[in-house]
C-alpha positions in Angstrom: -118.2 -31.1 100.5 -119.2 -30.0 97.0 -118.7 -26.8 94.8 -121.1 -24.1 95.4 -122.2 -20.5 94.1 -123.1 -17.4 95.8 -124.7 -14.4 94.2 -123.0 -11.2 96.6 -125.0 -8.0 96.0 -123.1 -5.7 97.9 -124.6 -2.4 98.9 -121.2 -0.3 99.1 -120.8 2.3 96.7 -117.2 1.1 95.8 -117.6 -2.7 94.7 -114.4 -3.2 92.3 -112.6 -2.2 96.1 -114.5 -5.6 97.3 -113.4 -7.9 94.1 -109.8 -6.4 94.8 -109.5 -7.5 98.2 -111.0 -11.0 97.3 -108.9 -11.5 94.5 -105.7 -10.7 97.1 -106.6 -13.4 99.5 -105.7 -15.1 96.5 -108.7 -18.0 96.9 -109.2 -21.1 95.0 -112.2 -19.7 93.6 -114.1 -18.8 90.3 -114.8 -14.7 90.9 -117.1 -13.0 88.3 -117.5 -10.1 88.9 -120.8 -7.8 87.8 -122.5 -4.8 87.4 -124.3 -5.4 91.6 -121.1 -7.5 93.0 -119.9 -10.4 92.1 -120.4 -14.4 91.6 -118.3 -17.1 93.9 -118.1 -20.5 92.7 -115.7 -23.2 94.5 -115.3 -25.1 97.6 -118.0 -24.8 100.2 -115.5 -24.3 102.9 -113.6 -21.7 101.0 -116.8 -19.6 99.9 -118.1 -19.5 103.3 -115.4 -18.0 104.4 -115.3 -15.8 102.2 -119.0 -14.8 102.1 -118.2 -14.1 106.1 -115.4 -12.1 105.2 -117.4 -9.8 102.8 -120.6 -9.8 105.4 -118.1 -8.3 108.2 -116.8 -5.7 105.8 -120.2 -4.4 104.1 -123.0 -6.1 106.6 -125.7 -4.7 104.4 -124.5 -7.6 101.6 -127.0 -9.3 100.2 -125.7 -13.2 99.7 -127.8 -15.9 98.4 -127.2 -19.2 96.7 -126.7 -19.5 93.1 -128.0 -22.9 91.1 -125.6 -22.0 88.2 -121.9 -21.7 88.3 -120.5 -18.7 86.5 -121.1 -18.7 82.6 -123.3 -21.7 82.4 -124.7 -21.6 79.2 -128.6 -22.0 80.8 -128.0 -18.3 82.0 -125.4 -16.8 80.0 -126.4 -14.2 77.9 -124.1 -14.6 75.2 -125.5 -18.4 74.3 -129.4 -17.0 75.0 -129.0 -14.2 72.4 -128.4 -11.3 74.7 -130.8 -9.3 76.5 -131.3 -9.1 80.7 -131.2 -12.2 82.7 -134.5 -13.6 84.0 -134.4 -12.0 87.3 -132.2 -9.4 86.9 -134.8 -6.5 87.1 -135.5 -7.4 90.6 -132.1 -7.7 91.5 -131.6 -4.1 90.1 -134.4 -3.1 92.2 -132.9 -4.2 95.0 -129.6 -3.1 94.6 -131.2 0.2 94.8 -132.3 -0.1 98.5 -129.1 -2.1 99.9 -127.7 1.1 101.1 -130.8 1.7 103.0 -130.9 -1.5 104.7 -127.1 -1.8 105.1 -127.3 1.5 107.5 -130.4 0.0 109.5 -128.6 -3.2 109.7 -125.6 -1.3 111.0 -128.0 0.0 114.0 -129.0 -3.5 115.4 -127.3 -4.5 118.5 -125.6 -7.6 117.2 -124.1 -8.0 120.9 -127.1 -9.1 122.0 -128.8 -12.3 121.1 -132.4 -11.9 119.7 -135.1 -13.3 121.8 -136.0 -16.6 121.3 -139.1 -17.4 119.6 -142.0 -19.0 121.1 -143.5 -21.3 118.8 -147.7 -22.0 119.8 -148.8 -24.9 120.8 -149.8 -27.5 118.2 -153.1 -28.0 117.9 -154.7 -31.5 118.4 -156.3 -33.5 115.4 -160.0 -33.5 116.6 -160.0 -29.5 117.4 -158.6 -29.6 113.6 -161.3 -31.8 112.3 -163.7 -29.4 114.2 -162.1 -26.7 112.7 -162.4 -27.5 108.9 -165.9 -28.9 109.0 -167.5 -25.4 110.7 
């Protein structure tokens, strides 16, 4: 397994309480932490685990993969010239209605499975063919 990065936008109103508790669990992992959460770069293994720790303590979390490990100069601001980093107007945005969706998330039943989904029935080449030249 290689290195990864997760972008963690969490939606409690306390997030230096979250960096904290990560940095006490005292991981082999690169923590930045910023204005919406916080960046985790290191062992796959090691930020999965983490990533599930922080989604059990704020389940309205919003994780997603990262292509750049913290202060990579593509995205730093301090080697573009300074100003916002592409993207992170909508992650602003966002940040805005986490504490919305964290409290409708919080009203699922999660002891339940969701139903499965039925997928339709493929349809067959000719119908296709008879389908695009109409």
């Amino acid at each position: 397994m290689g290195k990864i990065t997760r972008l963690v936008v969490l939606s409690s109103e306390l997030p230096s309480e979250m960096h904290l508790l990560i940095y006490e669990l005292h991981a082999d992992v690169t923590i930045k932490e910023t204005c919406y959460g916080m960046l985790i770069h290191g062992e796959e293994a090691m930020v999965t685990a983490l990533v599930n720790t922080i989604r059990k303590i704020d389940p309205g979390a919003f994780i997603k993969e990262r292509g750049f490990i913290p202060g990579d100069p593509r995205r730093c601001r301090a080697d573009r010239g300074g100003g916002a980093r592409p993207g992170f107007y909508s992650i602003q945005k966002e940040y805005e209605v986490l504490p919305a969706l964290a409290r409708a998330l919080a009203k699922l039943p999660y002891d339940t499975p969701p139903a499965p989904v039925e997928k339709p029935e493929k349809i067959p080449v000719a119908r296709l063919r008879e389908i695009v030249d109409a």
